[in-house]
matplotlib code that plots the C-alpha trace (Angstrom):
import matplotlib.pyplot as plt

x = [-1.1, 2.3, 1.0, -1.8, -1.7, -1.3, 2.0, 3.3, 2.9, 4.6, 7.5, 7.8, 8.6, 10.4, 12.7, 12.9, 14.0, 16.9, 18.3, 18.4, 20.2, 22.5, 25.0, 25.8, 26.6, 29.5, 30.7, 27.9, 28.5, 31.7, 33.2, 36.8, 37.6, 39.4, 43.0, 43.6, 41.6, 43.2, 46.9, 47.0, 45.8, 42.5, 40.0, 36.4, 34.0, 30.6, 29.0, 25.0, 24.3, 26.5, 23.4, 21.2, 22.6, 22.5, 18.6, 18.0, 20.0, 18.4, 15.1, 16.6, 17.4, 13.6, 12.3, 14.3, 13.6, 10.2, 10.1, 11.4, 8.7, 10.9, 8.4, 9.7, 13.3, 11.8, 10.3, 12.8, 15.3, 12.8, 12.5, 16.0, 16.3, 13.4, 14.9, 17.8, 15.8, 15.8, 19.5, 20.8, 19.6, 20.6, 24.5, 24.4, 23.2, 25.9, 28.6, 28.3, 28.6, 31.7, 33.1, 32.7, 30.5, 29.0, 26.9, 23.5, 21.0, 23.0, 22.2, 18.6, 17.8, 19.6, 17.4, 14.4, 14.8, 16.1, 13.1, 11.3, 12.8, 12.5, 9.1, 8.0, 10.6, 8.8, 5.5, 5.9, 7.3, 4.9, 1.9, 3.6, 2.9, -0.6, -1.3, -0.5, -1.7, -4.6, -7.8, -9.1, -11.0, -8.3, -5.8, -7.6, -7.9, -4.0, -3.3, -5.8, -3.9, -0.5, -1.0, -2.0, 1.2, 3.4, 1.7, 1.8, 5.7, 6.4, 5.0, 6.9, 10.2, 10.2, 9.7, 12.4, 14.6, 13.7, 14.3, 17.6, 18.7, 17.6, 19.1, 22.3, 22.2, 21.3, 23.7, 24.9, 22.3, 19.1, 17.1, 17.2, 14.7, 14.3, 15.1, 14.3, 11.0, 8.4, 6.7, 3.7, 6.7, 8.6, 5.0, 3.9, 7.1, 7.0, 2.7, 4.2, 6.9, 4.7, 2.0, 4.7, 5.7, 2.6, 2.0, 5.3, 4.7, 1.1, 1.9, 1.1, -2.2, -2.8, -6.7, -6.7, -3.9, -4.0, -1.4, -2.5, -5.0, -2.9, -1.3, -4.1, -4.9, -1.8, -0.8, -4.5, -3.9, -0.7, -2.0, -3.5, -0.3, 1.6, -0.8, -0.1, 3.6, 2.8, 1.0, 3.7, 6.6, 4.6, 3.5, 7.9, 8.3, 6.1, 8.2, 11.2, 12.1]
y = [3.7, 2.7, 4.5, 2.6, 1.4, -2.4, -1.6, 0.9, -1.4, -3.8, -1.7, -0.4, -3.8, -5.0, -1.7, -2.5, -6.1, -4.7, -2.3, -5.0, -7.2, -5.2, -5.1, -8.8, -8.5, -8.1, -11.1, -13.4, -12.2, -11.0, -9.2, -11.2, -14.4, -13.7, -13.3, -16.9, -18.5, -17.0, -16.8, -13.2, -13.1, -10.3, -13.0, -12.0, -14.0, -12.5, -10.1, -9.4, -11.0, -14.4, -14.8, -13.9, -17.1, -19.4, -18.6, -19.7, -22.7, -24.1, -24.4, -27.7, -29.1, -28.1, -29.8, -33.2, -33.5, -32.8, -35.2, -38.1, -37.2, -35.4, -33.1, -31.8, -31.5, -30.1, -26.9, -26.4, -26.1, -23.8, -21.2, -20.9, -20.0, -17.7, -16.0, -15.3, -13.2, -10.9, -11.0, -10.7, -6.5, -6.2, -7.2, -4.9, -2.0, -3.0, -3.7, -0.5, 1.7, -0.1, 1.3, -1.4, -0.4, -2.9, -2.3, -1.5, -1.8, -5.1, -6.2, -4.7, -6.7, -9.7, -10.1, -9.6, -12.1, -14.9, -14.2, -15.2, -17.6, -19.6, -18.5, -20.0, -23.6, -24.1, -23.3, -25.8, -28.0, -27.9, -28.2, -31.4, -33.1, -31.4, -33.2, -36.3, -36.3, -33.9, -33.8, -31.8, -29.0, -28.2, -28.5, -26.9, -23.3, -23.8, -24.1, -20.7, -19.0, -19.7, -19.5, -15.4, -14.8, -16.7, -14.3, -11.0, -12.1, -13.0, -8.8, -7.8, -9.8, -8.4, -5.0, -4.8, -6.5, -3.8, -0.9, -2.5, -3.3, 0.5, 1.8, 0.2, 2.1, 5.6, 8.3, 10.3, 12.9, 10.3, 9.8, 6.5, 4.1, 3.3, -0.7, -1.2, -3.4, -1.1, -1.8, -3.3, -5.6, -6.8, -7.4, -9.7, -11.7, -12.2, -13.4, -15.3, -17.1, -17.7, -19.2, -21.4, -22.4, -23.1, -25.6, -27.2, -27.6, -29.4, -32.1, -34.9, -33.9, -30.2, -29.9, -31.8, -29.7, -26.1, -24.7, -25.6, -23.1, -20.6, -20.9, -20.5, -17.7, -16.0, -16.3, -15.1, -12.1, -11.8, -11.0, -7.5, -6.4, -7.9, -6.3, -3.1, -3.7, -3.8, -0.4, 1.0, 0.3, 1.5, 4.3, 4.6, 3.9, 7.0, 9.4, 8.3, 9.6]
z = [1.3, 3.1, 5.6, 7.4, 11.1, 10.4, 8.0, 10.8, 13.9, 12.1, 11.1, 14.6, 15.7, 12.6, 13.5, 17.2, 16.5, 14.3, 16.6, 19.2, 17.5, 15.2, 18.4, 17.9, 14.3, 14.1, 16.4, 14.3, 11.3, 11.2, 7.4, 7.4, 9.0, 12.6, 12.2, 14.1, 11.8, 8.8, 9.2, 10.2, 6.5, 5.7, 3.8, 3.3, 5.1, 5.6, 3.3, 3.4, -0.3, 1.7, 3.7, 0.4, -1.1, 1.7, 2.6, -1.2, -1.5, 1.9, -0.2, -1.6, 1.7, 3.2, -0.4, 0.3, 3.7, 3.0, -0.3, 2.8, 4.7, 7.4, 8.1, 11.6, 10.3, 7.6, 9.3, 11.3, 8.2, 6.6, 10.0, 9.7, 6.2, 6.8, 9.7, 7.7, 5.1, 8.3, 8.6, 5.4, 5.5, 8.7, 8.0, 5.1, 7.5, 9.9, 7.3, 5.9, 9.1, 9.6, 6.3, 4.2, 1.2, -1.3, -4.3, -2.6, -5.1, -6.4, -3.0, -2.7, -6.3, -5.1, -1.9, -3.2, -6.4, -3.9, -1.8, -4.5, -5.8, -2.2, -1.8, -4.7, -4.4, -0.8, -2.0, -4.8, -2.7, 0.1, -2.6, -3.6, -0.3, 0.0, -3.2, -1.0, 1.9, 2.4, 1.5, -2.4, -0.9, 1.3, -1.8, -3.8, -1.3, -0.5, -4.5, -5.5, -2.4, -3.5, -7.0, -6.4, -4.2, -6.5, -9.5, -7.5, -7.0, -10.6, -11.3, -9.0, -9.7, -13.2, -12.5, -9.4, -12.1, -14.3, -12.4, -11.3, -15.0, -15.5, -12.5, -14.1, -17.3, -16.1, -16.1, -12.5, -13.4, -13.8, -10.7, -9.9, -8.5, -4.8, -4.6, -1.4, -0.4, 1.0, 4.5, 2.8, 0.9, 4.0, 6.0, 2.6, 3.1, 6.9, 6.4, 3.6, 5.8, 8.5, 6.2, 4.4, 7.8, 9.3, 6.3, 6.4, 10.5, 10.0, 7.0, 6.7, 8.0, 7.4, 7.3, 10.9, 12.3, 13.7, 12.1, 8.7, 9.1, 10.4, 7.1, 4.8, 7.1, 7.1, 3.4, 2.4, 4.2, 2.9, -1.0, -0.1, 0.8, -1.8, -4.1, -2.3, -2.6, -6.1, -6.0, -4.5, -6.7, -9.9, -8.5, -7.8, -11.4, -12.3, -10.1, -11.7, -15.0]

ax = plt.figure().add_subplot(projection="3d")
ax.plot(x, y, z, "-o")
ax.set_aspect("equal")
plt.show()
């Protein structure tokens, strides 16, 4: 299944964009302060998991402005925070060919419960104000939509925090289980982003705005993929002793 055109064409590009930027990581997102900053002294800076963090704490800021009605400043927060879920794998690809080694499925579990979590604080969030301000049929598809993701991501939560929790108890000799997100998993989150996005971007009138259906749209065509996601990581779990 992870092999379908739609999943591929995506990865091709997801791949490109990473090998065009990973050049510039170091200077943007640099391991230890630079030595004028620090004293001449070698103090951790930037790590991958960093970045993790950051993207999920910014969901409070995109809830308030939101909450104040701040709708522009709002999305604009939110792009950032979701651009950074792009970022975050990309500095730990980067980091590590530069010899410096962190715990990778710490940081594999790590990234894919704070996606989560922020998925699920903006969709909340952004329900909130549909409550408010647009119409119940409208509501009412949004809520169905998002309450099917926000299931498919509460499954596949557990079982990543499973396999990690397993992964941590296994002796050299087990076979572990592959952390990473699958194709179908990182093409879930970017339809998931956008659809967030294109929510946040149409309030306070959603059902008259044309990105409000480009949300609906993109997040409904984000749970097949999810649910393939799904698919994939127990059909994992049955390789794995």
């Amino acid at each position: 299944m992870e092999n379908s055109e739609t999943i591929g064409l995506f990865m091709s590009w997801y791949n490109f964009l990473r090998a065009f930027f990973e050049p510039a990581v170091p200077y943007v997102f640099p391991r230890h302060l630079p030595q004028w900053l620090s004293g001449g002294q070698k103090i951790l800076f930037m790590t991958a998991n960093r970045v993790t963090y950051a993207r999920t704490v910014a969901l409070v800021p995109v809830g308030v402005l939101m909450a104040y009605e701040y709708f522009m400043a709002a999305f604009v927060t939110f792009v950032i925070a979701a651009v950074m879920d792009f970022v975050d794998g990309l500095v730990a690809t980067v980091h590590k060919k530069l010899g410096h080694y962190d715990d990778e499925d710490f940081g594999k579990f790590i990234d894919a419960f704070c996606d989560k979590w922020f998925f699920a604080g903006v969709a909340a969030g952004t329900l909130l104000m549909l409550i408010h301000h647009a119409p119940m049929w409208y509501t009412l598809i949004t809520s169905v939509t998002l309450g099917t993701l926000c299931v498919l991501e509460a499954i596949l939560g557990t079982i990543r925090a499973l396999d990690y929790l397993n992964n941590k108890r296994g002796n050299g000799s087990a076979k572990k289980v592959d952390l990473r997100a699958p194709g179908s998993g990182k093409l879930k989150m970017a339809l998931e982003m956008i659809g967030l996005g294109g929510l946040i971007l149409s309030l306070p009138s959603p059902h008259a705005h044309w990105a409000g259906y480009v949300g609906i749209v993109s997040l409904a065509t984000a749970i097949p993929f999810a649910y393939q996601s799904l698919s994939h990581k127990l059909a994992e779990r049955k390789r794995s002793p």
